[in-house]
VODO-720957 format. One record per residue (C-alpha): x, y, z; residue number from 0. Coordinates in steps of 0.001 Angstrom, whole numbers. Example, Ala and Ser with C-alpha at 12.3 -4.5 7.8 and 13.67 -1.06 7.14 Angstrom:
BEGIN
12300  -4500  7800  0
13670  -1060  7140  1
END
This chain:
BEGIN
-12878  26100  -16262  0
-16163  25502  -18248  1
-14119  23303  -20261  2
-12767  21377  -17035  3
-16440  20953  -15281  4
-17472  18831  -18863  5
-15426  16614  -17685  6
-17735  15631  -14595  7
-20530  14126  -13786  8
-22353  14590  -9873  9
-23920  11282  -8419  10
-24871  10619  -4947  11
-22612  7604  -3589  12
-23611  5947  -26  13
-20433  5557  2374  14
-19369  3687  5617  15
-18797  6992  7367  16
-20726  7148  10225  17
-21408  10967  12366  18
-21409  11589  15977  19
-24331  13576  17369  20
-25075  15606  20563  21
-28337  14806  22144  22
-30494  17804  22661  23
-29555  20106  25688  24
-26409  18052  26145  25
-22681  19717  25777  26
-19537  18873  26643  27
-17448  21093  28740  28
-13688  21845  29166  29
-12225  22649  32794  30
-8447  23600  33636  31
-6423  23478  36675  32
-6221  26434  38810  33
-3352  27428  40880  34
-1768  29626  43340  35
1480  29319  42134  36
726  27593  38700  37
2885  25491  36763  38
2158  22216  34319  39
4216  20256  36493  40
2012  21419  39554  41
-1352  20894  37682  42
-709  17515  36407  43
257  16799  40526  44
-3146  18428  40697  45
-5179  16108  39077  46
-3153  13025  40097  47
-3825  13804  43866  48
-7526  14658  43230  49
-8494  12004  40702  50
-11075  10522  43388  51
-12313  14087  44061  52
-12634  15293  40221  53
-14599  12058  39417  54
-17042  12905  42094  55
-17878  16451  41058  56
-18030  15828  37115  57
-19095  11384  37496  58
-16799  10811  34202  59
-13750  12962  32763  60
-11556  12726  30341  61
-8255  14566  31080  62
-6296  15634  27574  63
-3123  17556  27324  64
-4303  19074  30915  65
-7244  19901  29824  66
-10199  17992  31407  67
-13376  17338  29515  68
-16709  16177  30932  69
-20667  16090  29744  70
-21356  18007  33268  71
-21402  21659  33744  72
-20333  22974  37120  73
-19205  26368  38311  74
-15603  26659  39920  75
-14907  23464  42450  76
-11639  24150  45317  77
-10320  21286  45122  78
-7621  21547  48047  79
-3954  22566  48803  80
-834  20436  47228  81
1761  21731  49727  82
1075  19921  53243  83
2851  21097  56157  84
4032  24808  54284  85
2468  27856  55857  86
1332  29127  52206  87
-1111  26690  50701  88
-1075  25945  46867  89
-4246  25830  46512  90
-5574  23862  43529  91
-9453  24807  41959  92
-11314  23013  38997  93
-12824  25703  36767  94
-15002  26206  33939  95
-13562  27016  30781  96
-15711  26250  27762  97
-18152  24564  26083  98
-16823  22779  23236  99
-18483  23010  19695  100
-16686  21016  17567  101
-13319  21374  16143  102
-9620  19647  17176  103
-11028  19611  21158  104
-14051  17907  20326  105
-11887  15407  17755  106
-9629  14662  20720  107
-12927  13570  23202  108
-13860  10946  20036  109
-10764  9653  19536  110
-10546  9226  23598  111
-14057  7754  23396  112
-13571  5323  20260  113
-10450  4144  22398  114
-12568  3162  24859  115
-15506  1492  23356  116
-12974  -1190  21112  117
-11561  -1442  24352  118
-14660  -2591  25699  119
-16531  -4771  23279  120
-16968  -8424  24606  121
-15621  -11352  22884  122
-13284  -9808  20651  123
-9740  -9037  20060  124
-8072  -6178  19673  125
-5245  -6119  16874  126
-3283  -2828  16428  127
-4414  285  16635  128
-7778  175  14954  129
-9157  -3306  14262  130
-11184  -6027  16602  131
-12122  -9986  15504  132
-14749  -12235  16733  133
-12209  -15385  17089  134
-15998  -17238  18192  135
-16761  -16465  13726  136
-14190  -18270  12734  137
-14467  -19983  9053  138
-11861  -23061  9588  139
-10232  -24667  6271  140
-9022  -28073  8059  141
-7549  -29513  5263  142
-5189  -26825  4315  143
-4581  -25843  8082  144
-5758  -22424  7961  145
-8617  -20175  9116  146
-10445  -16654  8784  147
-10929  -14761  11424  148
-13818  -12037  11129  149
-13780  -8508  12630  150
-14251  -4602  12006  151
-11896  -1928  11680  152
-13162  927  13497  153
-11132  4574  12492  154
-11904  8062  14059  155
-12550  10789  11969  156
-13660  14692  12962  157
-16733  13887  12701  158
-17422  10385  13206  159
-15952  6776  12762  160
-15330  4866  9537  161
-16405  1193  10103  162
-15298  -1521  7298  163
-14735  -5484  7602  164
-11384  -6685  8482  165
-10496  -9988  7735  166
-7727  -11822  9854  167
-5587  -15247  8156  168
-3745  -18107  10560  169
-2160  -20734  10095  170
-3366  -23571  12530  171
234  -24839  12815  172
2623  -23191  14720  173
6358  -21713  13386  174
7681  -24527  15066  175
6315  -26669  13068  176
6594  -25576  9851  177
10316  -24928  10546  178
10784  -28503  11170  179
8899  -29550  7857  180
11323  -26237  5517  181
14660  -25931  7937  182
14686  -21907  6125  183
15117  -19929  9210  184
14902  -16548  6662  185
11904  -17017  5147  186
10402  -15975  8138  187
11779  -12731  8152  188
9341  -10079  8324  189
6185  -12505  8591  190
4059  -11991  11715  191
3152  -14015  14225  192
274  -14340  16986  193
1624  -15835  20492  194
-1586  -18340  21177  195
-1263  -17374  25051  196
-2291  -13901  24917  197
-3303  -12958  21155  198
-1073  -10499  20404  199
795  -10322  17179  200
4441  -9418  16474  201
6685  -9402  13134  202
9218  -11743  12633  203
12974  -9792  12788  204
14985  -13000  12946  205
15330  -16815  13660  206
18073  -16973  16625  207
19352  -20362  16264  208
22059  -20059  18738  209
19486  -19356  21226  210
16822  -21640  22735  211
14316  -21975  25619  212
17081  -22448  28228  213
18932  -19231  27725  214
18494  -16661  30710  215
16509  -13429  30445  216
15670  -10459  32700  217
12015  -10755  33487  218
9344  -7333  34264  219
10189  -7688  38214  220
13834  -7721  37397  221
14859  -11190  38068  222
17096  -13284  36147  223
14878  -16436  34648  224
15125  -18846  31658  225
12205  -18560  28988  226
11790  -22357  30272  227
11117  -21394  33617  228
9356  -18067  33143  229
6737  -19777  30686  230
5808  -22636  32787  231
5115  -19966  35718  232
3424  -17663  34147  233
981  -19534  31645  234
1693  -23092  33011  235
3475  -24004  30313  236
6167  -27065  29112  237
8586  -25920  26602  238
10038  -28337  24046  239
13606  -27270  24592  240
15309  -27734  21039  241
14355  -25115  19319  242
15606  -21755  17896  243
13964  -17971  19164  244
12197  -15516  17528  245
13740  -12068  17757  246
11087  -8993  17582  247
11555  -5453  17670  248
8796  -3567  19500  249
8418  272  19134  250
7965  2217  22332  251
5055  3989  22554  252
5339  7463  22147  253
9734  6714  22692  254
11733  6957  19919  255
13924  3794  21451  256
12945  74  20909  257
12776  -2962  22632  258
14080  -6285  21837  259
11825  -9438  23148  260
12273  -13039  22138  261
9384  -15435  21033  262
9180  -18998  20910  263
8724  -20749  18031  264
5873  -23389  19441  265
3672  -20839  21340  266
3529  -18574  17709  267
924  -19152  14857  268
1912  -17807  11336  269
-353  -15825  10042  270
-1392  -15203  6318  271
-1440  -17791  3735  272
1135  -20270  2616  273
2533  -20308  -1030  274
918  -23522  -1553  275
-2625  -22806  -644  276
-1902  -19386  -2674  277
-1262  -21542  -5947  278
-5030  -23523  -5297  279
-7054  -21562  -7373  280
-10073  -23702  -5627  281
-9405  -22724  -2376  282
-8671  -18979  -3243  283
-12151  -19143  -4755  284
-13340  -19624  -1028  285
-11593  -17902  201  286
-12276  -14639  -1739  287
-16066  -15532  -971  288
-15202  -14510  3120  289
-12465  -11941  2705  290
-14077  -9555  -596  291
-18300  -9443  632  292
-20136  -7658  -1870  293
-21485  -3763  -890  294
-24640  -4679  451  295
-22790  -6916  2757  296
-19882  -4320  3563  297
-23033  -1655  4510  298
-24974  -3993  6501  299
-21580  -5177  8711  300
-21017  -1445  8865  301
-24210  -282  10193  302
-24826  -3419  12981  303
-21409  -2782  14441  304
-22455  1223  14823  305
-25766  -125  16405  306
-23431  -2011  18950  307
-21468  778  19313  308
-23742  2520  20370  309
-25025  -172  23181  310
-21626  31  24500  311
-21203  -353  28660  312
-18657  1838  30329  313
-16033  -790  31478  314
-16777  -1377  35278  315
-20634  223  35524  316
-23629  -864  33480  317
-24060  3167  32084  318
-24066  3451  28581  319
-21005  4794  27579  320
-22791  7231  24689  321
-25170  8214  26682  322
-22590  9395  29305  323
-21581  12197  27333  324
-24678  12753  25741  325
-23362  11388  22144  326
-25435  9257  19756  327
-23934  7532  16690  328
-25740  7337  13772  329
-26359  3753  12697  330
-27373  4490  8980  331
-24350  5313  7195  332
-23851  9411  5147  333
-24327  9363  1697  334
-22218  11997  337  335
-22247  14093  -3106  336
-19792  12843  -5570  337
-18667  13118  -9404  338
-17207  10951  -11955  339
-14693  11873  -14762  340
-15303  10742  -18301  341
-12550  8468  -18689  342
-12605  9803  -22975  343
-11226  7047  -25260  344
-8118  4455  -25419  345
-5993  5364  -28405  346
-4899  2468  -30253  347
-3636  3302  -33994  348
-6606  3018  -36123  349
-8892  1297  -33598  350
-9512  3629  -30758  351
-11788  2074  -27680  352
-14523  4518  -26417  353
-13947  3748  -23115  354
-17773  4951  -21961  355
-19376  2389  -24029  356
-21348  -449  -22228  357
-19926  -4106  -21574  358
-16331  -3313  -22506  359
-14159  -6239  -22910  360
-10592  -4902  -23267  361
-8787  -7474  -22647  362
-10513  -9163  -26219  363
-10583  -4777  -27756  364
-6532  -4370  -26586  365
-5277  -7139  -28889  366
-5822  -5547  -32148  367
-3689  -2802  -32919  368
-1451  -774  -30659  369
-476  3144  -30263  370
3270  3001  -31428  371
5235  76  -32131  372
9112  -172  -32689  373
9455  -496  -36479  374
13428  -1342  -37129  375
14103  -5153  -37376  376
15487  -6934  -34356  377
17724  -9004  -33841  378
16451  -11119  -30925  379
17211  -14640  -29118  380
14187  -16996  -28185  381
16002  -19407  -25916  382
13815  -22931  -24841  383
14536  -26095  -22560  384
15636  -29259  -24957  385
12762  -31396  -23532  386
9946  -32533  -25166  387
7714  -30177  -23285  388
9767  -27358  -24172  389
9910  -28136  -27790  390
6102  -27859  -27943  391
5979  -25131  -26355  392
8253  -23261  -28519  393
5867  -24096  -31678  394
2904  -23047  -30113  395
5094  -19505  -29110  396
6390  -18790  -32809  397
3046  -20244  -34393  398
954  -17692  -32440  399
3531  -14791  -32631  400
3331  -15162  -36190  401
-248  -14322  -36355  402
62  -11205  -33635  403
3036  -10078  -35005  404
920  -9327  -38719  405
-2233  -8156  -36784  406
-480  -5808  -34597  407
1709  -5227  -37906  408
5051  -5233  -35334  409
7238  -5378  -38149  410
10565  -4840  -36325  411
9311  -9007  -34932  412
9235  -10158  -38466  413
12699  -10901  -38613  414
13251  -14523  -37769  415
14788  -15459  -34343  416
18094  -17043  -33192  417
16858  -20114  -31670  418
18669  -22133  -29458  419
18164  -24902  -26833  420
19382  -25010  -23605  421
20734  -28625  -22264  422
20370  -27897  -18459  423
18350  -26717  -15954  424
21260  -24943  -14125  425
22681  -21017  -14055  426
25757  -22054  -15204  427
24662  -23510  -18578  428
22385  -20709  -19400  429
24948  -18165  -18530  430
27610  -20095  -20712  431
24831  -20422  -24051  432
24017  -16772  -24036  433
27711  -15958  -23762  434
27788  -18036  -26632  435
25302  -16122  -28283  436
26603  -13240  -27675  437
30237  -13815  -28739  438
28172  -15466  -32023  439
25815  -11631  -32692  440
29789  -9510  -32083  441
31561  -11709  -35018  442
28564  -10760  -37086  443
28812  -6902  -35605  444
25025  -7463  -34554  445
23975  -6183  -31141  446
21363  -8755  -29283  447
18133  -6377  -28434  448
15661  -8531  -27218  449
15558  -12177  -25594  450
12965  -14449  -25039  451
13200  -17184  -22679  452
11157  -19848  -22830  453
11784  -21962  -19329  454
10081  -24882  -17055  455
8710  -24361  -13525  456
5243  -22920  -11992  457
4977  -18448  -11825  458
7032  -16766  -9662  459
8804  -19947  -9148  460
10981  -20590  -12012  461
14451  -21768  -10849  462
16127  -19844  -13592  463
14011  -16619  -13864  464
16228  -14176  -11958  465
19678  -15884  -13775  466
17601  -15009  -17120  467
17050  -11050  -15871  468
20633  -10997  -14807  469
22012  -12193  -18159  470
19656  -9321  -19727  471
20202  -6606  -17290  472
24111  -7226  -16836  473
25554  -9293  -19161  474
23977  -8233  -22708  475
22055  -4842  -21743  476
18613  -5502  -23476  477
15060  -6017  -22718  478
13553  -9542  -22020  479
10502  -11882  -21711  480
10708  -14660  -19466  481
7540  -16972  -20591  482
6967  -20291  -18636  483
6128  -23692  -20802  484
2864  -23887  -18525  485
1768  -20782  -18895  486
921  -21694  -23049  487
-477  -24450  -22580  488
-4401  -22537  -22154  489
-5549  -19640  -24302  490
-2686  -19472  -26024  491
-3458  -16739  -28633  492
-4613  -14399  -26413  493
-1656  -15371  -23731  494
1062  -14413  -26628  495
-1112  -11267  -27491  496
-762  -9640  -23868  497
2832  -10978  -24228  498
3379  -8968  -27382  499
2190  -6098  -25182  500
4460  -6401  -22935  501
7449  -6538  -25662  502
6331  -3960  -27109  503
6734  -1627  -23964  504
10101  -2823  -23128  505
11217  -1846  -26748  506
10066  1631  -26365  507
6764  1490  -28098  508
3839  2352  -26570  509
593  -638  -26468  510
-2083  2784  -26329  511
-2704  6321  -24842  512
-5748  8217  -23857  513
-7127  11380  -24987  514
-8418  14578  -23411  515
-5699  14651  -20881  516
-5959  18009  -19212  517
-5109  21075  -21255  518
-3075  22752  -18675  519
-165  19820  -19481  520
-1107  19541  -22851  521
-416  23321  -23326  522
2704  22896  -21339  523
5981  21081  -21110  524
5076  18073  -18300  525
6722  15727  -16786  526
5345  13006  -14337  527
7201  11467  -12214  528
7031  8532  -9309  529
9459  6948  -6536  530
9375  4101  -4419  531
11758  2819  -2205  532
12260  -1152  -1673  533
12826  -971  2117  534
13110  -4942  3464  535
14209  -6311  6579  536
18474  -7395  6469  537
18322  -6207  2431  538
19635  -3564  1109  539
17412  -487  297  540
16797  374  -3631  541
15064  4322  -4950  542
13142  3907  -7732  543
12420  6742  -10012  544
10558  6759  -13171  545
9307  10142  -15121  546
7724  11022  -18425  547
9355  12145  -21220  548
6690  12447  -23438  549
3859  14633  -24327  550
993  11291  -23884  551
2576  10299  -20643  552
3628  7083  -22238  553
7505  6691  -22337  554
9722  6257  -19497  555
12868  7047  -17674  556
13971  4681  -15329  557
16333  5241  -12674  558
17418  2942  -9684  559
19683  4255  -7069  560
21810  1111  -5212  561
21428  1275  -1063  562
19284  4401  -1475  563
16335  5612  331  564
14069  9067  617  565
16837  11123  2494  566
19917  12684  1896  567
19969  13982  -1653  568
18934  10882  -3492  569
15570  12460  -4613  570
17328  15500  -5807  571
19683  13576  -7856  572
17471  11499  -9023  573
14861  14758  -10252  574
18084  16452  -11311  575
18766  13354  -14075  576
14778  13516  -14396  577
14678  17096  -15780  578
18101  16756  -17937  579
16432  13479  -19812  580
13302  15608  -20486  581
15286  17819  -22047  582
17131  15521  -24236  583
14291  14311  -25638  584
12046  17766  -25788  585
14811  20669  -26247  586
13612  22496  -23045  587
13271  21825  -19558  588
9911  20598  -18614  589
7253  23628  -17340  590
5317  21524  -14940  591
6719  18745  -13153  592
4188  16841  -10697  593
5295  14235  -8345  594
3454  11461  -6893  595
4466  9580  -3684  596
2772  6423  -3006  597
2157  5030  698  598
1568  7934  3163  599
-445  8019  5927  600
-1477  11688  7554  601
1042  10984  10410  602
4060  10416  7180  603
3345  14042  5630  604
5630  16233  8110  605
8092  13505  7152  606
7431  13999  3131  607
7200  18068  3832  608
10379  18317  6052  609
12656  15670  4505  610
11783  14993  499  611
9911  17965  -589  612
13256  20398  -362  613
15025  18507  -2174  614
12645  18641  -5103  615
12636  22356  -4496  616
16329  22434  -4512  617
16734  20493  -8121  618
14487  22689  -9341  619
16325  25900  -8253  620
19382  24473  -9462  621
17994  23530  -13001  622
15730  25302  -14317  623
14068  27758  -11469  624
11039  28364  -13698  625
9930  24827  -13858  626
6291  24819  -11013  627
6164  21675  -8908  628
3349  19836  -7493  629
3656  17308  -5050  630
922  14532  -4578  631
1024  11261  -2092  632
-1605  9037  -2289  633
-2494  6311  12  634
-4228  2993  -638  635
-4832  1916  2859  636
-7858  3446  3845  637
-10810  2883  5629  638
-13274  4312  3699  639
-15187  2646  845  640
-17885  4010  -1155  641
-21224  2455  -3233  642
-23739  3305  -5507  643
-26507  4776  -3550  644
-29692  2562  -4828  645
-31907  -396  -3249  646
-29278  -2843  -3886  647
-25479  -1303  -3258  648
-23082  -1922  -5781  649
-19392  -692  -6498  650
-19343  2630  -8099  651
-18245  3339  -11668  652
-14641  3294  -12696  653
-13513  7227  -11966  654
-15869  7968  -9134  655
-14166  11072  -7219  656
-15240  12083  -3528  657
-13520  15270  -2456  658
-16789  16469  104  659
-15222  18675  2765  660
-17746  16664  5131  661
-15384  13308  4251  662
-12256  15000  3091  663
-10583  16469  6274  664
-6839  18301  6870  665
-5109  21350  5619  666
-4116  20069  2164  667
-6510  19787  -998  668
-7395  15861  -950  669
-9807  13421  -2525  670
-11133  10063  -3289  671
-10709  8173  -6072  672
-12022  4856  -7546  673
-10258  4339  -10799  674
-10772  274  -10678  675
-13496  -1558  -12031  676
-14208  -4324  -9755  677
-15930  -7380  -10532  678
-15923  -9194  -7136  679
-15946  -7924  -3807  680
-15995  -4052  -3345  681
-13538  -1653  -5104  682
-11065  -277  -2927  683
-10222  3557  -3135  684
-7233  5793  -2832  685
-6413  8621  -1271  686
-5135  11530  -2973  687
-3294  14964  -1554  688
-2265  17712  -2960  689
702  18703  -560  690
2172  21571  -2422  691
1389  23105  -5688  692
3082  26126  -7440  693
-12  26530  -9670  694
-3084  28276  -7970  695
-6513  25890  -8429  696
-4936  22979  -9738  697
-7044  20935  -8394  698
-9768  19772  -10740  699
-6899  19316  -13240  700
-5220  17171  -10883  701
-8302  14478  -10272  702
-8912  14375  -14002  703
-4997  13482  -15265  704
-4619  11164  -12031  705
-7313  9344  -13357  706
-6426  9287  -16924  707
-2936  8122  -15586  708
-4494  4922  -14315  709
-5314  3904  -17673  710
-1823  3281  -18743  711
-231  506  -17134  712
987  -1933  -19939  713
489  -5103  -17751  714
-3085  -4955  -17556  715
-5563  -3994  -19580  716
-8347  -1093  -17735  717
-7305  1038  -14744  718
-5541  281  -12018  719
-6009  1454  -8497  720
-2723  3932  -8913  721
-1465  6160  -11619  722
964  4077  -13744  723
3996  5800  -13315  724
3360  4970  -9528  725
2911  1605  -10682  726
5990  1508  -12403  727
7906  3258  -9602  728
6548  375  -7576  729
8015  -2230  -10192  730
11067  -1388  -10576  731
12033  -1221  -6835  732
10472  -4669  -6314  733
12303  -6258  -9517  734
15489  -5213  -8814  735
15139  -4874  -4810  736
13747  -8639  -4398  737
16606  -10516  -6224  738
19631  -8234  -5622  739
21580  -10265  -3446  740
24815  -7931  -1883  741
27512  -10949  -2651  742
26869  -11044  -6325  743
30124  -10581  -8226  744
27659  -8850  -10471  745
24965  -6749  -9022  746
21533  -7609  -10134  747
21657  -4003  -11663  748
20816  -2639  -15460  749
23706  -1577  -17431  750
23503  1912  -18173  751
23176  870  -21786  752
19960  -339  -21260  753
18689  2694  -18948  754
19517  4995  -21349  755
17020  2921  -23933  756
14172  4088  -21597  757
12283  1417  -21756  758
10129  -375  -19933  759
12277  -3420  -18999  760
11049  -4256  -15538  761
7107  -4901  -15999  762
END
């Protein structure tokens, strides 16, 4: 343990967390329902009937679960009899229970409270659960048809609130009319909308176009009405009738059922940016100056929203809501005790990067040597458009992979490439060249193990990108590089450096590693692993699975399970393949396996408990029954942000851990983490728990390797905000998820040729 604690550092970090306090001499007190002949049904009659009669004895109430809660103290109150006209009475009494100290009671009378002050705070507007805008502080961008919206988002904790920013996009044009400009009805699905009548905001299911504004629907009264008829009665307004409907499914409140409702298309503003103002690098400039303030900012927003907090007026009186109940926020946000890990040093062959040294520059210290790279020759394709602007592009590739391929001394690259041109633009002729080439490499008895493609169009755009994957992952069964024209054309040694990276991942080789990784899975057999599950409206679901198979944590196997998702037996399989892998590779089953889930919230963990973790447990028992799991999720969408404590806030250092059990609330073992260094707005933590672990005090261990493992993502160079392997998890879904399409003669699937490789051919 001495060994483990060398590894931290305490500092003092400053937080938006912000505490409830009881006044002096002020408590709040719980009351129940007494009864002659008690039953729940019978007190919640109870305190229906003698609502009037209960505000008058305690002035304000708040009734929970059928327990009622109130800042005054009063002895037992009769409140009256519930069965009129019967001989025996059942007579109903308010009496004194408690006083209430703190705990999952006094938790409940916050979150009741919070409730009610964002429901109460003029001029703004409430979206979701937890978040409120000033529409009046708008920042307009006319020319591009867009604006910001500013607001807070507001969270209850057990002891406080968390207050951050929010930040709110739309579009100043409505769906109709940017459906009449791109005629796509499905690239709508799954955006959200905001109806300009009321401000509410729904997500896009469907474009009906065999529906319009004169079909009939069944109104809230019950009565049979066209959307025509019921929108000029209701808001006064005059439909255009040609146009489509939106279809939106609502879930019911606290109902498992849903309810369908239909939109229209000119009374809905898109929200979120376009793809073209995405690609303005100008306007994103400005816009990142609204949407990512600096710490001091963040702080200051925080603490003048808690000061209006705590001015809040009970809705319908002009008494201070706080002072009702005898509650006082605090306005200065807690600074809390936390600790950094030493992040140790970036292994990189001979030229290892002490990763605690000031004004690192790795994206300049990474393109020098790397860790491990293939060294067997290759035979590889680079494949380029015929124009002129592809044939320049092609000698500014080779020219500058030439010079990488002797510095990073890649020597299975040395080998000279089969270059060929392609004639067209168009699927079809790139699928019939590289059949060509193909048929050319099997009369020679040479296999094809790496292509680069060398194609027109703008990122993420390229017409023939996902024909070029498919021809790799289906057709020939090896790794590829897609590289656009464009993308040479600036800084184009250091471009083909990261790109040499990236090859050299997706070949099996490893770019770098990091030292000092825990001892506890240096000492044992460990195996990381990650899932993620492409889940999108109308496509078909994808399970992602990538674990470890070596002893750095820096090789990959890849597994992607077709129409699959978190239940069933799919994660069993999947760790069952995991483990057998591992042992190819190491001769024994691995010791420790440790699991990370990405994306759940506290109300997902019964879900992850109850549905994935026994299958993990079940693989396990099946395999190898002496292998210890630990389960982690981690969530990135929190509330909580942390700074430098100092006169002028700043982002805390890369590895900054909070785990304070005045911050970190629930059951399991959970923490903080800031693994990012962030050079522009304020860094963004993640959540960490430790839902199950078959090793006792794990937990220190834990924090350390998590952030080790977000050193090691080979498409950036630093940490990321996640542990690579849930990066990768993350990757793979999306890659093959996004552009499987289900009436492909050809699935956009890998062969299992290139999955056994274990490589890294998705990043």
């Amino acid at each position: 343990m001495q060994q483990q604690d060398q590894q931290f550092k305490t500092v003092k970090v400053k937080s938006n967390f912000h505490q409830f306090q009881l006044l002096p001499n002020r408590q709040i007190h719980r009351y129940k329902i007494e009864l002659t002949n008690y039953s729940e049904i019978n007190a919640q009659k109870a305190i229906t009937t003698y609502r009037q009669k209960i505000t008058e004895c305690l002035i304000t109430f708040y009734c929970i679960n059928l327990n009622i809660y109130s800042p005054t103290k009063l002895g037992i109150q009769v409140l009256g009899g519930l069965n009129d006209g019967e001989e025996i009475q059942n007579v109903a009494s308010l009496k004194f229970v408690e006083s209430v100290e703190g705990g999952p009671k006094l938790q409940s009378i916050l979150a009741r409270i919070v409730k009610q002050i964002m429901s109460t705070q003029q001029g703004m507007v409430q979206i979701g659960r937890d978040k409120l805008f000033w529409p009046k502080k708008s920042h307009s961008f006319h020319d591009y048809k867009f604006e910001i919206w500013e607001g807070v988002q507001i969270v209850q904790k057990q002891f406080g609130v968390v207050i951050d920013c929010a930040y709110k996009i739309l579009r100043q044009n409505t769906l109709l009319d940017d459906l009449s400009v791109t005629k796509e009805v499905d690239r709508y699905e799954g955006m959200v909308v905001m109806t300009k009548y009321n401000q509410k905001f729904y997500r896009v299911d469907l474009i009906e176009i065999g529906m319009s504004p004169k079909d009939i629907f069944v109104a809230e009264n019950g009565e049979e009405t066209t959307f025509k008829e019921y929108y000029k009665q209701r808001y006064n307004l005059k439909l255009n009738e040609k146009q489509p409907l939106i279809k939106s499914t609502l879930k019911l409140k606290g109902k498992q059922e849903e309810k369908v409702i239909y939109l229209i298309p000119e009374l809905c503003q898109l929200t979120g940016l376009s793809d073209t103002v995405k690609s303005n690098f100008s306007v994103m400039r400005e816009v990142a100056k609204i949407t990512k303030p600096n710490a001091y900012d963040r702080i200051d927003q925080s603490e003048k929203f808690a000061k209006q907090i705590n001015s809040t007026v009970k809705k319908g009186s002009n008494t201070n809501l706080l002072d009702t109940w005898g509650l006082k926020l605090n306005s200065v946000s807690m600074n809390v005790e936390a600790k950094t890990v030493r992040p140790g040093t970036l292994i990189m062959g001979n030229d290892n990067i002490d990763l605690s040294q000031q004004n690192l520059n790795l994206d300049q210290q990474t393109q020098k040597k790397m860790y491990q790279v293939p060294d067997q020759k290759l035979v590889w394709v680079l494949i380029h458009y015929y124009k002129e602007k592809g044939q320049e592009a092609k000698k500014l590739l080779l020219d500058n992979m030439k010079q990488a391929i002797t510095e990073y001394q890649f020597y299975g690259f040395y080998s000279q490439p089969m270059v060929r041109q392609l004639q067209e633009e168009r699927d079809k002729a790139l699928l019939q060249l590289c059949d060509d080439i193909n048929k050319e490499c099997q009369q020679k008895q040479q296999k094809i193990e790496f292509i680069i493609f060398l194609l027109p169009g703008q990122k993420k755009n390229s017409r023939l990108y996902r024909c070029a994957k498919f021809i790799s992952l289906q057709k020939i069964g090896c790794p590829s590089q897609v590289v656009l024209e464009d993308t040479l054309a600036k800084n184009t040694r250091s471009i083909v450096n990261k790109i040499m990276v990236q090859i050299c991942a997706k070949l099996g080789g490893v770019p770098w590693a990091i030292d000092k990784l825990p001892k506890l899975f240096q000492q044992q057999h460990t195996m990381i692993c990650a899932t993620e599950c492409y889940d999108r409206l109308h496509q078909i679901k994808h399970l992602a699975f990538c674990s470890t198979v070596d002893k750095n944590m820096t090789k990959y196997h890849s597994q992607i399970l077709k129409g699959a998702d978190y239940k069933g037996d799919n994660l069993k399989k999947s760790l069952i393949t995991a483990m057998e892998v591992y042992k190819e590779k190491n001769n024994v089953f691995p010791e420790i396996i440790i699991i990370y889930r990405d994306g759940v919230s506290d109300g997902q963990i019964p879900v992850v408990l109850g549905d994935e973790f026994p299958q993990y447990d079940q693989a396990i028992k099946q395999i190898n029954p002496q292998s210890k799991l630990v389960l982690v999720v981690c969530n990135k969408r929190v509330a909580g942000k942390f700074y430098q404590a100092g006169n002028r806030p700043d982002n805390p250092a890369s590895g900054t851990i909070v785990d304070t059990k005045e911050i970190c609330e629930g059951q399991q073992p959970n923490f903080y983490l800031i693994s990012q260094m962030t050079r522009q707005g304020t860094s963004q933590p993640t959540l960490y728990k430790i839902l199950h672990s078959d090793i006792p005090n794990i937990e220190n261990d834990i924090k350390v390797l998590t952030y080790k493992l977000c050193w090691l993502y080979y498409n950036f160079a630093g940490p990321i905000k996640i542990p690579a392997p849930v990066r990768y998890a993350h990757c793979l879904s999306e890659f093959i998820g996004s552009r499987y399409q289900r009436n492909d003669k050809d699935p956009f699937v890998p062969v299992e040729e290139l999955v056994k490789k274990g490589v890294l051919f998705y990043i």
